[in-house]
N, CA, C and O atoms as CSV, one atom per row, in Angstrom:
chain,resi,resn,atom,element,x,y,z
A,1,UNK,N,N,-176.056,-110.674,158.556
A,1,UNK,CA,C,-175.285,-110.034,159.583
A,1,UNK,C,C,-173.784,-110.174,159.337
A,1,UNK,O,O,-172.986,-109.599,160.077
A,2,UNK,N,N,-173.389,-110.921,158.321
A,2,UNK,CA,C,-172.142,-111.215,158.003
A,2,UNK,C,C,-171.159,-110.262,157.412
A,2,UNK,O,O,-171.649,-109.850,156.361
A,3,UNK,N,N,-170.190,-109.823,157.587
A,3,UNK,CA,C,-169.278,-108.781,156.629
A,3,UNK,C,C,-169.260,-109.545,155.259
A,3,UNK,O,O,-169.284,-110.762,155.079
A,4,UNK,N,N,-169.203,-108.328,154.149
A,4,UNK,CA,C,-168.852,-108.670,152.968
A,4,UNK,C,C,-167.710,-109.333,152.882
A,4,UNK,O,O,-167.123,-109.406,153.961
A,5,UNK,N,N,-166.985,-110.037,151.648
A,5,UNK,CA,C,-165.436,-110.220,151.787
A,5,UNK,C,C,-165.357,-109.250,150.970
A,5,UNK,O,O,-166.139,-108.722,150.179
A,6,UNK,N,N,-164.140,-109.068,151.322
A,6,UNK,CA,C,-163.307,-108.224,150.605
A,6,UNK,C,C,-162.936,-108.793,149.031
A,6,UNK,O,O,-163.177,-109.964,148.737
A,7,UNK,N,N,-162.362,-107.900,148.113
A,7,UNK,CA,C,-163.149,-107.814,146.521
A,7,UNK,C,C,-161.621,-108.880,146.101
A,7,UNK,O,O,-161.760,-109.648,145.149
A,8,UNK,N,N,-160.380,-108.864,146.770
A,8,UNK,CA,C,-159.650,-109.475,146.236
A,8,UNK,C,C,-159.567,-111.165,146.727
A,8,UNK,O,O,-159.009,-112.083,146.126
A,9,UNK,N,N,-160.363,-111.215,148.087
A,9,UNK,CA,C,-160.834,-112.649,148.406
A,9,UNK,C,C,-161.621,-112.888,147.413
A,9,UNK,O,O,-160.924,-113.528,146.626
A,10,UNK,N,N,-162.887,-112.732,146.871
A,10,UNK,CA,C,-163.550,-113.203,145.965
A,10,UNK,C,C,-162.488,-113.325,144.841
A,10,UNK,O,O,-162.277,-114.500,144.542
A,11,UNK,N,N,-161.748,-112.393,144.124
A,11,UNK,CA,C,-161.266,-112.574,142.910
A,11,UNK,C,C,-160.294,-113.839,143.153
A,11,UNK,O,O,-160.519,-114.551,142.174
A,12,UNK,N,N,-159.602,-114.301,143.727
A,12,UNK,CA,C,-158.735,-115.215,144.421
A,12,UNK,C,C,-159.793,-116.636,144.720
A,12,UNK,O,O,-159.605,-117.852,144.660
A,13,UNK,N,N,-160.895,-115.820,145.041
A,13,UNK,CA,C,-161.933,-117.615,144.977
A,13,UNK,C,C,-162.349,-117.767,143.638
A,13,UNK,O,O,-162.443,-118.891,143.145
A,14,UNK,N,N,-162.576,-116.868,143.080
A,14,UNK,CA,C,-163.184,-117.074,141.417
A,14,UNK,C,C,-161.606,-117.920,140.278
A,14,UNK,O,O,-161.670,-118.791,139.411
A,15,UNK,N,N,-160.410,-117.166,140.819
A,15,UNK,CA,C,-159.731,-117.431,139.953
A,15,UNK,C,C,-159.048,-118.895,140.495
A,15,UNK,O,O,-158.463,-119.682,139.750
A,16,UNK,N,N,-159.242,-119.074,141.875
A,16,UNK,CA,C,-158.621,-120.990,142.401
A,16,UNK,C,C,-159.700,-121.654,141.654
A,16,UNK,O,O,-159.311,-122.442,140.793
A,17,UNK,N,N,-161.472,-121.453,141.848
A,17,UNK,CA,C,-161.993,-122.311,140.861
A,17,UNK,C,C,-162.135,-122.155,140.004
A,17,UNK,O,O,-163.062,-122.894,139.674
A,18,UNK,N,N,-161.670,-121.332,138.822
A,18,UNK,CA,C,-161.459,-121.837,137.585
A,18,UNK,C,C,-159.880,-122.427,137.341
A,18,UNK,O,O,-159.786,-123.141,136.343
A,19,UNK,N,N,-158.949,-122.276,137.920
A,19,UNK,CA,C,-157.717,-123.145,137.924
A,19,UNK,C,C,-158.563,-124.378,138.074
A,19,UNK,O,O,-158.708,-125.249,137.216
A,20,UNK,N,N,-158.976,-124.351,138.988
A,20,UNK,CA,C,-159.639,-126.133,139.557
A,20,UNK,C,C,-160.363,-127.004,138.702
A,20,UNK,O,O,-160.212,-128.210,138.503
A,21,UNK,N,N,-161.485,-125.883,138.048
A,21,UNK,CA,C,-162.084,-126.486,137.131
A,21,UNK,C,C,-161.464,-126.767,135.503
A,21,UNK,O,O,-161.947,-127.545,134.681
A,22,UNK,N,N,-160.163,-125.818,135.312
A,22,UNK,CA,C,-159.690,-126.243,133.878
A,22,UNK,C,C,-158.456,-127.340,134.278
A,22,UNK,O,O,-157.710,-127.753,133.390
A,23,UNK,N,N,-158.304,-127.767,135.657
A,23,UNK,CA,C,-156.947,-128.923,135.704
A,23,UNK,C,C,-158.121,-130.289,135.843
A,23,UNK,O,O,-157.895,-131.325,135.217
A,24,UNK,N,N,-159.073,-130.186,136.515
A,24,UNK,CA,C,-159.955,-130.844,136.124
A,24,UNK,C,C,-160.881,-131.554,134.828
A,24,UNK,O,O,-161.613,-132.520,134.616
A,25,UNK,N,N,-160.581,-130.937,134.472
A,25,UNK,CA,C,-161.226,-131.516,132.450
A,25,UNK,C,C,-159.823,-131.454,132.175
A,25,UNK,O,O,-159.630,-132.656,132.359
A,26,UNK,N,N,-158.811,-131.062,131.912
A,26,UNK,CA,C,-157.709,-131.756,131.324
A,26,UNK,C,C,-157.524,-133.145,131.741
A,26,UNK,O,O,-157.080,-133.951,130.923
A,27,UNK,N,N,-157.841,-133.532,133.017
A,27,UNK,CA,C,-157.307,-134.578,133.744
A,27,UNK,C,C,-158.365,-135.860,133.313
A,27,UNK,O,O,-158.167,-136.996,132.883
A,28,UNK,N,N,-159.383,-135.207,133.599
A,28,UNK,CA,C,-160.823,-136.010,133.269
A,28,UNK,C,C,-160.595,-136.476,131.565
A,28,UNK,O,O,-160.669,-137.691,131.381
A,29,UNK,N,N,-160.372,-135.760,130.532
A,29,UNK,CA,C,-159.986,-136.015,128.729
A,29,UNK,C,C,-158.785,-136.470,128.842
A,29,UNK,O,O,-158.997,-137.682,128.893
A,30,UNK,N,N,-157.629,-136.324,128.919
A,30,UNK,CA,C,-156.358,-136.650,128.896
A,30,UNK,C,C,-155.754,-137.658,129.124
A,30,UNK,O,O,-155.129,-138.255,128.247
A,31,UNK,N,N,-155.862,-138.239,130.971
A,31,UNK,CA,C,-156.091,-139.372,131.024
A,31,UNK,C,C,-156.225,-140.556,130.112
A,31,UNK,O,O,-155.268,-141.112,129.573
A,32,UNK,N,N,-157.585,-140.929,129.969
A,32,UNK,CA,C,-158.234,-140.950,128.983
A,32,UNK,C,C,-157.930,-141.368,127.428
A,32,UNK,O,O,-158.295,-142.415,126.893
A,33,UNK,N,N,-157.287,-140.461,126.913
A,33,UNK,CA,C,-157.131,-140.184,125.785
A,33,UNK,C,C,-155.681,-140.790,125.447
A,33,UNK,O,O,-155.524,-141.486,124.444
A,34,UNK,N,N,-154.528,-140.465,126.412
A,34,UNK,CA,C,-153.272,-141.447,126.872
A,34,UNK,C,C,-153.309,-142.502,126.700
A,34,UNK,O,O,-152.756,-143.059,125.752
A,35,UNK,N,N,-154.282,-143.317,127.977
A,35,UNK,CA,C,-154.457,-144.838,127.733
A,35,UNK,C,C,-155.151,-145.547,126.333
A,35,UNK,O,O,-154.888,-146.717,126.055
A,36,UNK,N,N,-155.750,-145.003,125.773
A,36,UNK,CA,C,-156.211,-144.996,124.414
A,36,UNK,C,C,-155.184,-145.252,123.370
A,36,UNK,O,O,-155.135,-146.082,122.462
A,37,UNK,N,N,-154.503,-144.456,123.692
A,37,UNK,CA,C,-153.538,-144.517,122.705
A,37,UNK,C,C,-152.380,-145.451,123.066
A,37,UNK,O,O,-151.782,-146.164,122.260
A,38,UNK,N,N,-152.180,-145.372,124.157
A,38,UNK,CA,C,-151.043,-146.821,124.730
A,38,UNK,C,C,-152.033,-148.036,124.414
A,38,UNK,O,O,-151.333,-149.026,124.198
A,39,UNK,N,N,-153.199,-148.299,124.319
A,39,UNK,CA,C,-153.555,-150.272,124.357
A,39,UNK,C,C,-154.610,-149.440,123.049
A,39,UNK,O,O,-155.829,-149.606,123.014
A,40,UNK,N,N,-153.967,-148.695,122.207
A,40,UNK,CA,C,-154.914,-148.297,120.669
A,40,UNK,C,C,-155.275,-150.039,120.037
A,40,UNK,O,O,-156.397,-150.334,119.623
A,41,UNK,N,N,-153.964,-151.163,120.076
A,41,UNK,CA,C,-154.138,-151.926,118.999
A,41,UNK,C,C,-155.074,-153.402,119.857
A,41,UNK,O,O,-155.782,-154.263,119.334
A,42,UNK,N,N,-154.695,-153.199,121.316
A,42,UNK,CA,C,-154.953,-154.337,122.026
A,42,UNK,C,C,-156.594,-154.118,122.540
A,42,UNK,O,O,-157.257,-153.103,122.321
A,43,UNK,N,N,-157.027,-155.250,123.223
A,43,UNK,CA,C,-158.293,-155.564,123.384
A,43,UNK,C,C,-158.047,-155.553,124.992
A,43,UNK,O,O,-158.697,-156.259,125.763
A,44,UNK,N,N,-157.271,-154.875,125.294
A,44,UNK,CA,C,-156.862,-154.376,126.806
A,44,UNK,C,C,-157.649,-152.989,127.230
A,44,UNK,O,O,-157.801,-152.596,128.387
A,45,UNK,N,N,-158.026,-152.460,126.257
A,45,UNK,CA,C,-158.310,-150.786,126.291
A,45,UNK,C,C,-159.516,-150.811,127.371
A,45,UNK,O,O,-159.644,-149.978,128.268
A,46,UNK,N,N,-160.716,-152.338,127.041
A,46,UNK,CA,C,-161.399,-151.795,128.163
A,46,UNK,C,C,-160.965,-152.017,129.249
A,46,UNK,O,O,-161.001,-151.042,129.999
A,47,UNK,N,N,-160.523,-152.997,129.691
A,47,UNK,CA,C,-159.756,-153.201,130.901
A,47,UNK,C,C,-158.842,-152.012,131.695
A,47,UNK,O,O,-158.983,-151.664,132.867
A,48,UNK,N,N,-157.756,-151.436,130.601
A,48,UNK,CA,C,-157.196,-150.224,131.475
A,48,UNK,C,C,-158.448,-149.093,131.463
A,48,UNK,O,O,-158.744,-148.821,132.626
A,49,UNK,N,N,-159.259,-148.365,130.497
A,49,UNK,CA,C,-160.203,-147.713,130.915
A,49,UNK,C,C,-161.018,-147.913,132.618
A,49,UNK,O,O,-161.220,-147.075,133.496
A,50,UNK,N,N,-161.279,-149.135,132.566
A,50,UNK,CA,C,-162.068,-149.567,134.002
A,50,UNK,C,C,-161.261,-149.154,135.075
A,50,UNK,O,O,-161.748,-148.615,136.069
A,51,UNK,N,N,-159.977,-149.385,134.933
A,51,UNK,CA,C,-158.565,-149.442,135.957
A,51,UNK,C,C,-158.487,-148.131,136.294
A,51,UNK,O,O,-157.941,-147.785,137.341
A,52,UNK,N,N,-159.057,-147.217,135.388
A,52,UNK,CA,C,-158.687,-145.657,135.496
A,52,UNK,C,C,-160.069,-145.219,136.112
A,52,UNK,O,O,-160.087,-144.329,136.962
A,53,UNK,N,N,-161.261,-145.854,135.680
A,53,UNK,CA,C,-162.406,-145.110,136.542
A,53,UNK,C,C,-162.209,-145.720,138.102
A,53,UNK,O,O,-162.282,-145.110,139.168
A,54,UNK,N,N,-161.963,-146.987,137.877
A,54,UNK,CA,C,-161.504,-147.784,139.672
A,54,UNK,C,C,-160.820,-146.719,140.176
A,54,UNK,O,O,-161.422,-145.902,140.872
A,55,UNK,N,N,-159.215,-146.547,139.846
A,55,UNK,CA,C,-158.350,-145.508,141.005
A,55,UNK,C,C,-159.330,-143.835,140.951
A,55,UNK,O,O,-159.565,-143.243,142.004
A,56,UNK,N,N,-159.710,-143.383,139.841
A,56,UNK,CA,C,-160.382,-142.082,140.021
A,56,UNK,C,C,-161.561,-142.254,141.222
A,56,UNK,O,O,-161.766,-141.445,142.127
A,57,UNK,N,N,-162.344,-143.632,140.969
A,57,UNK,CA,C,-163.349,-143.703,142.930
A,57,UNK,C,C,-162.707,-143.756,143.802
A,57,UNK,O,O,-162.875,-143.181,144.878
A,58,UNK,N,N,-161.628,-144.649,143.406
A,58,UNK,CA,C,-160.766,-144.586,144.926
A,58,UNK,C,C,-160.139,-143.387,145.216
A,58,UNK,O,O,-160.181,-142.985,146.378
A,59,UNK,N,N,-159.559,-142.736,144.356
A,59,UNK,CA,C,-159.223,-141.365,144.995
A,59,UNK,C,C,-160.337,-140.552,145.405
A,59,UNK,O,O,-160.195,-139.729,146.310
A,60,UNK,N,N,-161.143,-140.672,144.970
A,60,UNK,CA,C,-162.109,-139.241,145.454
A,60,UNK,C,C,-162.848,-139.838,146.565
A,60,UNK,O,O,-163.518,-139.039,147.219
A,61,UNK,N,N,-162.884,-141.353,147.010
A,61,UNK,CA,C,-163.486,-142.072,148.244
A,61,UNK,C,C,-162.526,-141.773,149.590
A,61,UNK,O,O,-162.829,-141.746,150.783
A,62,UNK,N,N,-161.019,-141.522,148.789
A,62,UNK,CA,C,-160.369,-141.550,150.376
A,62,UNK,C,C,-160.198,-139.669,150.441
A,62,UNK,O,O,-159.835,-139.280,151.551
A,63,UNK,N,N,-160.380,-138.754,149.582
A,63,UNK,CA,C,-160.264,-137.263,149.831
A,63,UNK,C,C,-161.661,-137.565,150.725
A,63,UNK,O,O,-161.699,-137.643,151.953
A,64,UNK,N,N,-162.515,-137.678,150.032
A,64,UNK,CA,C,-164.047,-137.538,150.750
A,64,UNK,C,C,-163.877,-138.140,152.459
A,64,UNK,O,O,-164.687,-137.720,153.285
A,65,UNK,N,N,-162.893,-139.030,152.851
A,65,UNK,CA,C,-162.238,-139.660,154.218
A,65,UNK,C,C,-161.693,-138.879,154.663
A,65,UNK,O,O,-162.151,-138.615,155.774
A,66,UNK,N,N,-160.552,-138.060,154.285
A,66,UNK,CA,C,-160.051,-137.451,154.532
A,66,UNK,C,C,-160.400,-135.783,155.413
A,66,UNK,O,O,-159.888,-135.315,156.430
A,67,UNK,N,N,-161.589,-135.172,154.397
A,67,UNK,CA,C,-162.520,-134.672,154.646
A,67,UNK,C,C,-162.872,-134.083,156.299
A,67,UNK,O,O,-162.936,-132.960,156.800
A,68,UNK,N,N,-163.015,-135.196,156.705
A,68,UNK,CA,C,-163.245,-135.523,158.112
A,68,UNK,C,C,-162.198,-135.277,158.956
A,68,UNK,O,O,-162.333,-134.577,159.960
A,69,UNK,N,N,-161.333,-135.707,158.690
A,69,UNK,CA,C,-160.489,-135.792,160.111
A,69,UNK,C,C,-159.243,-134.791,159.579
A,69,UNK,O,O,-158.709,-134.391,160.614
A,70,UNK,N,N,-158.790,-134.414,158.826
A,70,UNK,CA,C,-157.923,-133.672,157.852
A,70,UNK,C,C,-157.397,-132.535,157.846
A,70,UNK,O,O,-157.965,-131.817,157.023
A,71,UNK,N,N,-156.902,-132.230,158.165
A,71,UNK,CA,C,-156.628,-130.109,157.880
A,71,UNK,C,C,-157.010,-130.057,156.071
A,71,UNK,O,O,-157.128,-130.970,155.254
A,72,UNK,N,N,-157.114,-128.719,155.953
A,72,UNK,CA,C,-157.379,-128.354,154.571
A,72,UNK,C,C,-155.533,-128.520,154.025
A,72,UNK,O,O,-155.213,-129.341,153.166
A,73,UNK,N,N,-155.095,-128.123,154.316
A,73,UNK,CA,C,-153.567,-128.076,154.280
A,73,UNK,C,C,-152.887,-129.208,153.681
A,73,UNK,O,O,-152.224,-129.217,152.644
A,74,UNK,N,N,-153.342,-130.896,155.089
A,74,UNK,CA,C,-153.193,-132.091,154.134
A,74,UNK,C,C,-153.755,-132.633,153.403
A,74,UNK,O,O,-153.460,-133.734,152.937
A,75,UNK,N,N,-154.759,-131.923,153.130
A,75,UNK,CA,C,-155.508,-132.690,151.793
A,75,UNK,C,C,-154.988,-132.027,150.458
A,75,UNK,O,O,-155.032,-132.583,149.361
A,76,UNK,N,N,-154.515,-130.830,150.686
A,76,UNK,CA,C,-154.158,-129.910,149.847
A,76,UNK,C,C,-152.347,-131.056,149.592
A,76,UNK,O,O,-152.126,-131.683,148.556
A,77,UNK,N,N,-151.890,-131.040,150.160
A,77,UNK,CA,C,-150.617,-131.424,150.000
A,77,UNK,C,C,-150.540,-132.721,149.696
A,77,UNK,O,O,-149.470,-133.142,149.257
A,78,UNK,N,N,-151.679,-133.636,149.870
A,78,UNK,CA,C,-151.728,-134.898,149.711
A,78,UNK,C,C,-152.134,-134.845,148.163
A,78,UNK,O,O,-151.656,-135.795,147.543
A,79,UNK,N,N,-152.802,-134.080,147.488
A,79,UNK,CA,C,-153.203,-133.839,146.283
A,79,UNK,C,C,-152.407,-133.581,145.545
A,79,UNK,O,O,-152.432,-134.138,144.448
A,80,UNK,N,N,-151.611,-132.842,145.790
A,80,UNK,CA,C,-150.689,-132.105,145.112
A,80,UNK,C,C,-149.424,-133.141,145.216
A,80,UNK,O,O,-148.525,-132.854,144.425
A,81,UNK,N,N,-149.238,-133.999,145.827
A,81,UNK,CA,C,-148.006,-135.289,145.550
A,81,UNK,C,C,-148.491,-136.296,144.661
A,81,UNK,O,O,-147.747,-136.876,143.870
A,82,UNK,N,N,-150.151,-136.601,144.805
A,82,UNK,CA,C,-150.406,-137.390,143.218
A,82,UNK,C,C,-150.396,-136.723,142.583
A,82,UNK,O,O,-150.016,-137.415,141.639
A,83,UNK,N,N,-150.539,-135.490,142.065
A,83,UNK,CA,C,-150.576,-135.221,140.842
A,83,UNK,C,C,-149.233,-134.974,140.172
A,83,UNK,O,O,-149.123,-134.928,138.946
A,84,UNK,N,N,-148.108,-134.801,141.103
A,84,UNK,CA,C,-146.903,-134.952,140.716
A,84,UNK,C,C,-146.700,-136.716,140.335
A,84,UNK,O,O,-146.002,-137.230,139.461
A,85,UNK,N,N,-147.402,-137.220,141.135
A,85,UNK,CA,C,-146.767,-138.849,140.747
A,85,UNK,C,C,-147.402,-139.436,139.548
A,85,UNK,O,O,-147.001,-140.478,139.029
A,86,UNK,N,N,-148.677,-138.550,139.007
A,86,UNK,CA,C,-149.508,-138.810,138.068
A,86,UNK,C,C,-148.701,-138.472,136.867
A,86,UNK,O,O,-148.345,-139.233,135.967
A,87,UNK,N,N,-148.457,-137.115,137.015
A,87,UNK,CA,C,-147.877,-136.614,136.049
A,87,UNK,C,C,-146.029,-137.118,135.489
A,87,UNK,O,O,-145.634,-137.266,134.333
A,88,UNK,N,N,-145.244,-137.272,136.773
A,88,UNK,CA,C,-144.223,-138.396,136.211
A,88,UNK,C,C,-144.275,-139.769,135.681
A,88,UNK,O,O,-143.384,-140.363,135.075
A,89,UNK,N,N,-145.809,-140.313,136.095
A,89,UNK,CA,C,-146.057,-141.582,135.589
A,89,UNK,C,C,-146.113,-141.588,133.535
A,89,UNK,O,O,-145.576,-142.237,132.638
A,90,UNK,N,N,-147.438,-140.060,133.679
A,90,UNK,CA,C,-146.709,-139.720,132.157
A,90,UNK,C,C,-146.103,-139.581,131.164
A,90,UNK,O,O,-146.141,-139.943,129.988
A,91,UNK,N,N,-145.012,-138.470,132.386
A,91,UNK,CA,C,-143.601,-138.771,131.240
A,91,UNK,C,C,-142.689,-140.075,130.932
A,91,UNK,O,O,-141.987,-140.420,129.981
A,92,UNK,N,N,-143.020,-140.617,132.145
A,92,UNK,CA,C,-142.283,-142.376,131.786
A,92,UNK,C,C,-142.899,-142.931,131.044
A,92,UNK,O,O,-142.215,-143.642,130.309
A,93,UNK,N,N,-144.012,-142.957,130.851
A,93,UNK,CA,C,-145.140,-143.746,129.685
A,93,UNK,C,C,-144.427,-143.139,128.719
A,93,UNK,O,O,-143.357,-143.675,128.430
A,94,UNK,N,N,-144.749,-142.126,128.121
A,94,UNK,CA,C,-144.319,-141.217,127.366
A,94,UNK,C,C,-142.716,-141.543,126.759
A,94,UNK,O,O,-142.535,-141.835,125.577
A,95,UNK,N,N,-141.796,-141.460,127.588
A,95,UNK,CA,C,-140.590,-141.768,127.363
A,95,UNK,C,C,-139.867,-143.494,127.542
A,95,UNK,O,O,-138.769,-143.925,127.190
A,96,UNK,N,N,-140.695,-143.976,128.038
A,96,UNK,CA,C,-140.420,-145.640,127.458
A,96,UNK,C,C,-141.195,-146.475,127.165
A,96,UNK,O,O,-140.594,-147.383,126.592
A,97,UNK,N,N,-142.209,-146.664,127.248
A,97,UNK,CA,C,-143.281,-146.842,126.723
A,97,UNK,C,C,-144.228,-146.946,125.299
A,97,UNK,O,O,-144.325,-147.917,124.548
A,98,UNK,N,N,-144.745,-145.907,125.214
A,98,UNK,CA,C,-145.703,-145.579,123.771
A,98,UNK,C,C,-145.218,-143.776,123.756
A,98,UNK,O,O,-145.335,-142.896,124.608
A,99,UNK,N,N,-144.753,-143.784,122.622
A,99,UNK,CA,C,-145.136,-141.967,121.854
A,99,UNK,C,C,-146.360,-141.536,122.228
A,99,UNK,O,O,-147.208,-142.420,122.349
A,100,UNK,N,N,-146.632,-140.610,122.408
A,100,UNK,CA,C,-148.296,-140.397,123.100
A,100,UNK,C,C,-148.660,-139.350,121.766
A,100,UNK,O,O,-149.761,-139.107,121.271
A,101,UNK,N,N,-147.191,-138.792,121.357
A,101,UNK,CA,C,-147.903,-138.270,120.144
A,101,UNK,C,C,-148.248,-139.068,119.030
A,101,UNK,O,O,-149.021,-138.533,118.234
A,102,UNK,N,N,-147.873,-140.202,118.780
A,102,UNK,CA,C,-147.898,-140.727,117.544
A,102,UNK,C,C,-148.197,-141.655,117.655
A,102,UNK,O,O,-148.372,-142.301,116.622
A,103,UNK,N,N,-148.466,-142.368,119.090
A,103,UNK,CA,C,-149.045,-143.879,119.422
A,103,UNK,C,C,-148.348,-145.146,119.059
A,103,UNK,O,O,-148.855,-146.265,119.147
A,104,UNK,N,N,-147.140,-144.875,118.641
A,104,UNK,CA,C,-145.940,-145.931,118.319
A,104,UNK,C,C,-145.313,-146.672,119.424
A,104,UNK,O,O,-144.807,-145.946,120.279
A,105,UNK,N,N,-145.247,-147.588,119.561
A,105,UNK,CA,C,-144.801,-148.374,120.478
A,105,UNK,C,C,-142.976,-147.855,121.005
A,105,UNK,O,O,-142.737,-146.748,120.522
A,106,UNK,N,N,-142.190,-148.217,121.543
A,106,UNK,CA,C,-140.876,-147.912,121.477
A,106,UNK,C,C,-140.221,-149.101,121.636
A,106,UNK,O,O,-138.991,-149.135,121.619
């Protein structure tokens, strides 16, 4: 009994989840692949690996909280400030830290 949506709502839902799903596997490999290369020589690697699956439950334990009581709006905006803080955490790794291209210490 429901109206169809309209053809540019669907194209607009097809094209947010595949944005979603390709910032998602970058994030999921990358990650990842970063810390790897920052503790490449040390016997730390499993330790920060664990550290990174820990905050990835904890983030998706408090969206899933959020969920509930939340507008779509602040979850949307609450997302979108870690991934800015994720992603400057990067470039500081990156820029004082370890080369991420070359895995050299600085």
């Amino acid at each position: 009994d429901a109206d169809a949506p309209a053809a540019h709502t669907m194209a607009l839902l097809f094209a947010a989840s595949a944005l979603h799903a390709i910032g998602g596997s970058v994030w999921e490999t990358q990650l990842p692949a970063v810390l790897q290369t920052i503790f490449a020589d040390d016997h730390d690697k499993a330790a920060a690996m664990a550290n990174l699956k820990m905050w990835q439950s904890l983030g998706v334990s408090v969206l899933f909280a959020m969920s509930f009581g939340c507008s779509l709006t602040l979850q949307s905006v609450a997302q979108l400030a870690l991934l800015v803080v994720a992603a400057g955490s990067i470039c500081v790794a990156h820029r004082r830290v370890v080369d991420l291209d070359s895995g050299r210490r600085r």
